[in-house]
C-alpha positions, -999 to +999 in steps of 0.1 A: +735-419-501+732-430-535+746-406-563+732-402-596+750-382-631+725-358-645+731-346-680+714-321-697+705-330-734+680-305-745+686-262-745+668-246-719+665-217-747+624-213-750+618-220-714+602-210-686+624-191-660+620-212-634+632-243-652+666-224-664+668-218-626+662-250-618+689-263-642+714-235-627+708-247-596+717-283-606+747-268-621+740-276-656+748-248-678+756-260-710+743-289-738+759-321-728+773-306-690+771-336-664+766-335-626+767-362-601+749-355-572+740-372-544+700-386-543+683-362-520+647-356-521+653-320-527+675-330-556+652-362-570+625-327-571+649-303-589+653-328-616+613-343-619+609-305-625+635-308-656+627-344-666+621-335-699+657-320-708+675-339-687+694-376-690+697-395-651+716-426-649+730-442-615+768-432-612 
């Protein structure tokens, strides 16, 4: 599988519960963290949930 680096550039402070989860879940916790992950489906979904506070680049 294909991995991708996930970086979170926005605060989740102000949002809904479910996307802090969802950024939890990714295990990005702080402004600026970065993930790689590996492309799942269940993954690609986590992040099109968070697209808007969230940098993805190909690692």
């Amino acid at each position: 599988m294909k991995k991708i680096k996930i970086t979170l550039v926005k605060s989740p402070i102000d949002r809904p519960e479910r996307q802090k989860l969802t950024l939890k879940a990714l295990g990005l916790n702080k402004t600026n963290s970065v993930k790689e992950v590996e492309a799942t489906p269940q993954v690609l979904g986590m992040v099109r949930k968070v697209e808007h506070l969230v940098k993805v680049e190909e690692a």
